[in-house]
C-alpha positions in Angstrom: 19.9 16.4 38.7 19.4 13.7 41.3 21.2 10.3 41.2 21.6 7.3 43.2 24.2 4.6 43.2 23.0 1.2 45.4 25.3 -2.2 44.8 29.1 -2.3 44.6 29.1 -0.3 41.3 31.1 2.8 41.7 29.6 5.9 42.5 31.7 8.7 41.4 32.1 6.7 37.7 28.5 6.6 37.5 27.5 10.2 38.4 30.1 11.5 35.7 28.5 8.7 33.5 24.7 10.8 34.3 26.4 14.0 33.8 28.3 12.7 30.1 25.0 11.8 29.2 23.0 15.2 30.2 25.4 16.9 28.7 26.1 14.9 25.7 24.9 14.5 21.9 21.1 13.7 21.5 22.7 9.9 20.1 23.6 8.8 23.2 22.3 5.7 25.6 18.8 5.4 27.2 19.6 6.9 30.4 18.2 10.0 31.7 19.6 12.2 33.9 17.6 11.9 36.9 18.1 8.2 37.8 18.9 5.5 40.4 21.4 2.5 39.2 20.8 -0.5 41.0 23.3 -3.5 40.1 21.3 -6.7 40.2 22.0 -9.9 40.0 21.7 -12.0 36.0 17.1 -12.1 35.1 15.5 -14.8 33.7 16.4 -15.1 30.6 16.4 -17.3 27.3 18.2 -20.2 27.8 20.9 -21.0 25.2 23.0 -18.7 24.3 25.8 -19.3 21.7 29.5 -17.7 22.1 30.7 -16.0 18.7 34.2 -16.1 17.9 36.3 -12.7 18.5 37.7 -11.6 15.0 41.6 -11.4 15.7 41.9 -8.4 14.0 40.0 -6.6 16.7 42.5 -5.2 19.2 39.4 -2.8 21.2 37.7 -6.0 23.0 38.0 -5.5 26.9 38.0 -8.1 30.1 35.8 -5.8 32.4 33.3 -7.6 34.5 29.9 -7.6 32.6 27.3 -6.8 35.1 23.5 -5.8 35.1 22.3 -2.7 36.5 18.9 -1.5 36.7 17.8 1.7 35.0 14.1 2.7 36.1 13.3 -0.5 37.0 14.5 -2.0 33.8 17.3 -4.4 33.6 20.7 -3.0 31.7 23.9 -4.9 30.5 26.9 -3.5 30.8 30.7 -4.1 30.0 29.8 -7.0 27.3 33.2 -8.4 26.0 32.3 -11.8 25.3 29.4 -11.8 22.4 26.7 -14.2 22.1 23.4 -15.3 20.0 20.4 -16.6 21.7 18.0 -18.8 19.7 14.5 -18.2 20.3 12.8 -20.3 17.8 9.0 -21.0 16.9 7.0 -24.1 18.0 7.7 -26.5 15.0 4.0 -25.7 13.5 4.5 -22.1 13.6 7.8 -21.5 11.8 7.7 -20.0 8.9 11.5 -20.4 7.9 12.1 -16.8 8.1 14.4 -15.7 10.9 15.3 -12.5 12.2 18.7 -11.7 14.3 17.9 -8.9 17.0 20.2 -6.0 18.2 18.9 -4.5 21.8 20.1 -1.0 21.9 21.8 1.3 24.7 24.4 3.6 23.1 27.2 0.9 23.1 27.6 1.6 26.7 24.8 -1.2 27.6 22.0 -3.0 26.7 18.1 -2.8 26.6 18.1 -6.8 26.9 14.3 -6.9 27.8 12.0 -4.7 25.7 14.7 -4.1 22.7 15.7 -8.3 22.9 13.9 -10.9 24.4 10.4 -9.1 23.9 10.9 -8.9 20.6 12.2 -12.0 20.0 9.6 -14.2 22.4 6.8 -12.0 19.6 8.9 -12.7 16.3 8.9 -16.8 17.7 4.8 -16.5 18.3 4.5 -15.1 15.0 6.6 -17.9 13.4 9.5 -16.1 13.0 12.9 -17.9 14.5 14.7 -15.0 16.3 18.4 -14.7 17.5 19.3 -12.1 20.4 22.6 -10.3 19.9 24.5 -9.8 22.7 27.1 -7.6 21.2 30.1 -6.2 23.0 30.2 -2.6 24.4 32.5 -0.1 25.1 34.2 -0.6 28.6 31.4 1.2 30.7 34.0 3.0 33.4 36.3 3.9 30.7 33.6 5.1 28.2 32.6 7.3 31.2 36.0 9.2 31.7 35.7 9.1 27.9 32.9 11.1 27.5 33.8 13.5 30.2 37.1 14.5 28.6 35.6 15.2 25.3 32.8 17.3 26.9 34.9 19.5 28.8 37.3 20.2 25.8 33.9 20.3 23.7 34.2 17.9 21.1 32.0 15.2 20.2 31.3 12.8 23.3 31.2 9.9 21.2 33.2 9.1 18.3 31.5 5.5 17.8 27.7 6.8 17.4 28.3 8.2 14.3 28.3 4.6 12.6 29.0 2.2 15.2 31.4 0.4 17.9 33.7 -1.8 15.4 33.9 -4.7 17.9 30.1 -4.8 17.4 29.7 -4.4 14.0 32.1 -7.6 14.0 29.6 -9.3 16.2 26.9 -8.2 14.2 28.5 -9.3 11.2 29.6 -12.9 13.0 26.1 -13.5 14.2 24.6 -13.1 10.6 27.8 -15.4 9.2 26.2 -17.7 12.5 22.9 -18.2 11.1 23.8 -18.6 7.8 25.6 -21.7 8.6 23.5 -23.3 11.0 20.2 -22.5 8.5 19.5 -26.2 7.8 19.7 -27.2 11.5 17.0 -24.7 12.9 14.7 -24.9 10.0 15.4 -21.5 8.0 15.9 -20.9 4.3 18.9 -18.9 3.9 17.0 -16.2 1.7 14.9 -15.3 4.8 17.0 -13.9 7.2 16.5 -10.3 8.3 17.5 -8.3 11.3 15.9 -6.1 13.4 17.6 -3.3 15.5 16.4 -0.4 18.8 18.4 2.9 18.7 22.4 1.8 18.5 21.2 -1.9 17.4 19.7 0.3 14.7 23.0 1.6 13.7 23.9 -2.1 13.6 21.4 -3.0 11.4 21.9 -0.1 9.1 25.6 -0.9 9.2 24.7 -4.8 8.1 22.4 -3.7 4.7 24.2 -0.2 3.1 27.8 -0.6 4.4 31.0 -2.1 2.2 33.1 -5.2 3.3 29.8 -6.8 4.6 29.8 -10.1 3.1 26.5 -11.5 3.9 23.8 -8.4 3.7 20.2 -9.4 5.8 17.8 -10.0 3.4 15.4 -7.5 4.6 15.6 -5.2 8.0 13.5 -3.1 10.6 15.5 -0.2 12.0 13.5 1.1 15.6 14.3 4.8 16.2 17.4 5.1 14.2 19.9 8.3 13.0 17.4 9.7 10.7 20.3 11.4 8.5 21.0 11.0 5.1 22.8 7.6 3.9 24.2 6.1 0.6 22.1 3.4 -0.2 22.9 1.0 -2.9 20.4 0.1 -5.6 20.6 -3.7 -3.9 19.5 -2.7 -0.2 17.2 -4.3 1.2 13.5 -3.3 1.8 13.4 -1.2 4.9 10.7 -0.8 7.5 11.5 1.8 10.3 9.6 3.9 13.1 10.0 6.5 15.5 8.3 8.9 17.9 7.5 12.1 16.9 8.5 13.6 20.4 12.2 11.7 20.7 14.6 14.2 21.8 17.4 11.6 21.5 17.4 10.9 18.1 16.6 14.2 16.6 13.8 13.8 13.5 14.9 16.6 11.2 14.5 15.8 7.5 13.3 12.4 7.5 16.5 11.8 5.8 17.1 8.2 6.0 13.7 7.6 4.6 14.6 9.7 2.1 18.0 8.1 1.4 15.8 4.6 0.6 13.4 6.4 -1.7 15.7 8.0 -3.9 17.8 4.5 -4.3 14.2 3.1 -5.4 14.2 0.7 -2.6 11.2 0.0 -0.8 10.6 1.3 2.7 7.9 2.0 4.7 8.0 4.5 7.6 5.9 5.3 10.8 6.6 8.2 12.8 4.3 7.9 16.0 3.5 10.9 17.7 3.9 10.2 21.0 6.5 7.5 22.7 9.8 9.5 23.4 13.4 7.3 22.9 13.5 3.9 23.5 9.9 2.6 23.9 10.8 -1.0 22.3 8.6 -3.7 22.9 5.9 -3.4 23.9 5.8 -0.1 23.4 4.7 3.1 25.8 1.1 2.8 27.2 -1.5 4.7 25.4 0.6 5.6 22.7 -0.1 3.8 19.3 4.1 2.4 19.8 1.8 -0.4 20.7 1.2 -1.4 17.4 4.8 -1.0 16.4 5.2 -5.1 16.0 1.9 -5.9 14.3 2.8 -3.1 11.6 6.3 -4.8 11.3 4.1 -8.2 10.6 1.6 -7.0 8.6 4.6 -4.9 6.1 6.4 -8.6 6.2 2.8 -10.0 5.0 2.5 -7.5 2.5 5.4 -7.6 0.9 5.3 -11.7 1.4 8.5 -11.2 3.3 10.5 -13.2 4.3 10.1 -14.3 0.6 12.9 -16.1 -0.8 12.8 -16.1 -4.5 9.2 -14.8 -4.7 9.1 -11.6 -7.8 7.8 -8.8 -5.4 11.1 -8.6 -3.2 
């Protein structure tokens, strides 16, 4: 394994952090194993972004420095404590009053801000489509690391939070939906079109948001991008479900097709793409020469089809 440390981020955390994730589950962050980390200073980005309030029940938020890195030339987020939703809404004669919130994934050690975040949402936007960017706190990336490393060498899981998801984010997923409820009016969205989209652990998110109990406002319909493909308990009320994944993740193992499974036999609708080449993580706009370039204009044509986001329309 080779790896390379340039910036002030430290060294020796970050080769154990490689080595965790070599060594780890296949539902662990985009990193591979041979990599350089570069920390960089804050991209372009959106401007606008909204804080969320911190639920004072949650006792697992930290104060370490958020910082980007870069991972293969990509820009990464790590050590998030403070969430936020960006707006990026349509030009006034494009919206359509749907709205989608989107959750970047990164194994809740960082974030794929770019191709899992503001891609998507700068494509929802052209499409009419107002989207909101979840940045949604992470586990403390130096303490995740000695984390990891500890479970590994006594051989239990490496990560207790991948099964179903970092509770500090499912608050801020959770907040970010109660967030654009409440501001519907203002930005031009009818609160019966609001559905979320999620990459990988924003996935989990997602998931999280439409099947699990003590959610009080469900999205009225989601897109879940290379998600756990394992069995779930989906209530009769979900909502409709479109998903993809590669064919050739190692990550995310495929197996039985189980989640899409799991929708069928609750007679909720779903529709399912399993590319066959594009590996973890190819977000948006997907791997080049690989049909994952078609991944967003199946997502709108299953949203046409289905006249979602539809409100009180009979086929929903």
């Amino acid at each position: 394994m080779s790896f390379r440390v340039t910036g002030s981020l430290a060294s020796t955390a970050l080769t154990l952090f490689a080595a965790a994730l070599t060594m780890s589950s296949p539902a662990d962050a985009q990193v591979p194993a041979d990599q350089t980390l570069v920390e960089i200073s804050q991209p372009e980005q959106p401007a606008g972004a909204i804080p969320l309030p911190l639920e004072p029940r949650s006792t697992l938020t930290d104060g370490a420095k958020e910082q980007w890195i870069k991972v293969q030339g990509q820009p990464r987020l790590i050590n998030v404590s403070q969430p936020t939703l960006t707006p990026v809404l349509p030009a006034p004669g494009k919206a359509t009053g749907a709205a989608m919130i989107v959750a970047p994934g990164g194994g809740f050690l960082l974030l794929a801000m770019d191709k899992e975040g503001w891609n998507v949402a700068r494509w929802l936007a052209d499409h009419g489509i107002a989207a909101f960017v979840l940045k949604y706190r992470l586990r403390p990336f130096f303490e995740a690391v000695s984390e990891r490393r500890a479970a590994l060498a006594a051989g239990s899981s490496p990560d207790p939070f991948m099964a179903r998801g970092y509770p500090p984010a499912i608050e801020d997923a959770k907040a970010a939906l109660r967030l654009v409820h409440s501001r519907a009016e203002s930005w031009g969205i009818d609160p019966d079109r609001i559905g979320m989209i999620g990459f990988s652990a924003g996935a989990r998110l997602t998931l999280a948001m439409a099947i699990d109990e003590g959610v009080e406002i469900r999205p009225d319909f989601i897109a879940a991008i290379y998600p756990p493909m394992d069995r779930q308990e989906v209530p009769t009320d979900a909502p409709p479900l479109f998903t993809a994944i590669a064919a050739d993740d190692t990550t995310t193992p495929i197996g039985e097709l189980e989640l899409v499974r799991s929708w069928h036999r609750a007679a909720r609708p779903v529709e399912f793409h399993l590319y066959d080449k594009g590996g973890h993580g190819f977000g948006v706009p997907g791997i080049p020469a690989t049909t994952t370039l078609a991944m967003m204009d199946q997502l709108g044509l299953w949203l046409e089809m289905r006249s979602l986001p539809c409100g009180t329309a009979t086929n929903c």
